[in-house]
N, C-alpha and C positions, 0 to 999 in steps of 0.2 A: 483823243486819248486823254488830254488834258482831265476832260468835262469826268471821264471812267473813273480816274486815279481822285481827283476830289470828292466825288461822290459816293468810292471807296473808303477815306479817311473820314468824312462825315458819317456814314453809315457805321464804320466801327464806333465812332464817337456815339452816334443816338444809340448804338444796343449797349455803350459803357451804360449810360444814361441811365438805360430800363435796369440792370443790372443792380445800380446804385440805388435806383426806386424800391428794387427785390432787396438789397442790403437792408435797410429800413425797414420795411416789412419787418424781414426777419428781427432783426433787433427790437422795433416794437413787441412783434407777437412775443420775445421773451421776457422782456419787460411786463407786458401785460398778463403774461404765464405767472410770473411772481408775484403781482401783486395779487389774482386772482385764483391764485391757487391749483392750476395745470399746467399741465408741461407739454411742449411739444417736441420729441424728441428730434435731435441734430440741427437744431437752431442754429447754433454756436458755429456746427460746422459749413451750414449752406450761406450763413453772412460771410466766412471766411472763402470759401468759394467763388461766393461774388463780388468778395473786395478785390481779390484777385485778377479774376477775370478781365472787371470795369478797368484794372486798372493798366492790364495791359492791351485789352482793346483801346484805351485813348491814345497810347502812346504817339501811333504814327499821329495822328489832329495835332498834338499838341506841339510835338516835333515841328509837321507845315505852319502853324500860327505861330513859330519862335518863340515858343514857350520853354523850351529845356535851357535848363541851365549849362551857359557859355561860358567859357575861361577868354575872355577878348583880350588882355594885359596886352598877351606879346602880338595879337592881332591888331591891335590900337597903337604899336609901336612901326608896323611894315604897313610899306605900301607900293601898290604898282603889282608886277608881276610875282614877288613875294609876298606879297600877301594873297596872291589869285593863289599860287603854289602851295602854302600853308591851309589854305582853302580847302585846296584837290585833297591833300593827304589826309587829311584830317575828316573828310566825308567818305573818302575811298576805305581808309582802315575803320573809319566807325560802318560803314555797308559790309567791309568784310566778316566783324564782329557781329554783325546785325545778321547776318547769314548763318555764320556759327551757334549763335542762339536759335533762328528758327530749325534751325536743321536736327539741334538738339532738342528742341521743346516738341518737335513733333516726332522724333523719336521716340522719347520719354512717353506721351500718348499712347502711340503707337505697342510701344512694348507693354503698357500699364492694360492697355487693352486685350495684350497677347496672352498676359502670364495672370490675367482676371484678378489684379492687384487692386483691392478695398481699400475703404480706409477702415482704419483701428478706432477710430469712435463708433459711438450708438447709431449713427446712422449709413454704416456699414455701403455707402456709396463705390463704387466703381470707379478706381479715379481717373480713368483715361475721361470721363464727360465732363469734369472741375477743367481738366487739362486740356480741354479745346481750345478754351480761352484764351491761354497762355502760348497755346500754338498760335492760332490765328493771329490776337496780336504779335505775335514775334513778326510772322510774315510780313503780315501786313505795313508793318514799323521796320522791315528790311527791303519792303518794295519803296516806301518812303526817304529812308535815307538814299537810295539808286537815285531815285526820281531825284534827290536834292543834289546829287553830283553830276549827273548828267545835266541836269539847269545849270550848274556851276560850271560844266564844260563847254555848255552853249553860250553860255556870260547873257542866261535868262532868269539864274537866280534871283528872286527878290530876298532882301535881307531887311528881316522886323527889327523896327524899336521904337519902343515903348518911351512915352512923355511923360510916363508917372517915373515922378522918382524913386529908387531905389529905396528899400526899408530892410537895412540888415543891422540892425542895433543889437 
C-alpha cells in the first residue's frame, strides 16, 4: 500500500510538472505572439489553467516531503504525549478540512459540467476540464493528509527538517 500511496503523490507531482512545462509554453507563445505580431487566442487563459492545476496537483508531494508551512512555536514548547495529542488534532481537523474541500471541488466540476458552465473569455472553455485539476489534487492532498494521521497513529510518522536555514528577512 505504502509503494500505491507514494507513487500516487509522485505521479500528481510529475503531471504538476508537465503542467508547468504547458504554463511556459503558453506564456512564451504570448510573448512571442507580441513580439511577432499574432495572437493566439486564450493564451492568458490556459496558462491560468495550468497554474492552477500544477498547483494543486503538487500539493499532496509537497505535504509528504514537509514542505507546507508549519506553525511548530507551541509544538517546540510540548512534549511526550502532548505533543503526540496536538499532533492527532491538528492532522485529524486538517484531513477533515482536506475532505470538505475535495468533496467541494469535485462538486464544483461536477456541476460546472452539468449546467455546461464556460468561461467568459475568448476562449470560451468548459470549465468543469480547468476543474479537474483542482479536484484531483484536492483528493489526492486529502488521501495525503489520512495517510499522515494514521502514520501519526501508528507512531510511523516520519517528521522532516530541513538543515538549511531559514530565510525570512
Amino acid at each position: 500500500m505504502r509503494k500505491v500511496l507514494n507513487a500516487l503523490y509522485d505521479g500528481a507531482a510529475a503531471v504538476a510538472a508537465l503542467f508547468m512545462v504547458g504554463l511556459l509554453v503558453m506564456v512564451l507563445l504570448s510573448v512571442f505572439g507580441r513580439q511577432f505580431n499574432f495572437y493566439v487566442p486564450g493564451t492568458d487563459a490556459y496558462a491560468g489553467y495550468l497554474m492552477a492545476a500544477s498547483g494543486f496537483l503538487a500539493l499532496a508531494h509537497t505535504l509528504k516531503r514537509g514542505e507546507h508551512i508549519r506553525v511548530t512555536l507551541i509544538l517546540a514548547a510540548l512534549s511526550g504525549r502532548w505533543k503526540k495529542g496536538l499532533e492527532i488534532w491538528a492532522l485529524a481537523f486538517a484531513s477533515a478540512l482536506s475532505c470538505l474541500f475535495a468533496f467541494y471541488s469535485c462538486r464544483l466540476s461536477w456541476q460546472s459540467r452539468v449546467f455546461n458552465d464556460i468561461s467568459t473569455g475568448s476562449d470560451a472553455t468548459p470549465l468543469w476540464i480547468p476543474q479537474i485539476g483542482m479536484a484531483v489534487g484536492t483528493v489526492i492532498l486529502a488521501i495525503a493528509f489520512i495517510d499522515e494521521l494514521v502514520l501519526e497513529l501508528r507512531g510511523q510518522r516520519v517528521m522532516h527538517s530541513s538543515d538549511e536555514p531559514l530565510r525570512n528577512e
